[in-house]
N, C-alpha and C positions, 0 to 999 in steps of 0.2 A: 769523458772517459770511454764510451764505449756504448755500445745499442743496449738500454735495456727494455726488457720485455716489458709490454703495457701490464700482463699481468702476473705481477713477483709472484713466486709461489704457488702458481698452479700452472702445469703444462698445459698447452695449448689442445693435445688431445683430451685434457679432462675434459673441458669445457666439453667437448663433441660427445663423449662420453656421457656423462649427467644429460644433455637432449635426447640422445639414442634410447635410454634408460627410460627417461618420460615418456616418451613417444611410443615406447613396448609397453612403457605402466597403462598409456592413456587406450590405445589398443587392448590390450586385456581387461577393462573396466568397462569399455563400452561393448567388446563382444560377450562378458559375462551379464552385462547389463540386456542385451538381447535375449543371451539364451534363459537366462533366468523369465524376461519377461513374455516369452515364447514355451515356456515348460510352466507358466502358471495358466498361460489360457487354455491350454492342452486341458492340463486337469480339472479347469473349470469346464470346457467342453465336455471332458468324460462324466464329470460330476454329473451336470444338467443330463446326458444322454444316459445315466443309468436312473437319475429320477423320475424320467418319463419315461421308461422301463418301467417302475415301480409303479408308476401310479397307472400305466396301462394295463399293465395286469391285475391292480385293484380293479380298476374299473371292469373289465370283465367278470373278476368273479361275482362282487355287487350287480351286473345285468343277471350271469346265472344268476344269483340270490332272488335275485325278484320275478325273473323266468318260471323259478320253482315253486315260491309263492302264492305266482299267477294261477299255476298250470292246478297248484295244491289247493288253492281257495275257497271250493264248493266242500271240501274236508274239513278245512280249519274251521268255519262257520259250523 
């Protein structure tokens, strides 16, 4: 009868369609998978750099604390 198509029912540009598709999906999953995993170390970095912030500046005022103590001690006795 006549040539037909291997694939009845669907144009040949679908097929091309549906891969382009994939291939934009598999693209945006893997660069949202970077920047997500890129924006969590970030704020684990800031996290840790403002803990040791905090615990620097305890620790200084604990040395004054004991500084003053020190200096007070012939008093406190």
């Amino acid at each position: 009868m006549g040539f037909k198509h291997k694939h009845q029912g669907r144009k040949p540009h679908t097929r091309l369609s549906a891969r382009f598709v994939l291939l934009v999906l598999a693209v945006v999953a893997i660069s949202s998978g970077i920047y997500f995993a890129w924006n969590h170390s970030a704020q684990q970095d800031a996290l840790v750099s403002r803990v040791l912030s905090e615990a620097r500046s305890l620790n200084r005022e604990m040395l004054a604390t004991w500084d003053y103590i020190d200096a007070s001690q012939d008093r406190i006795n």
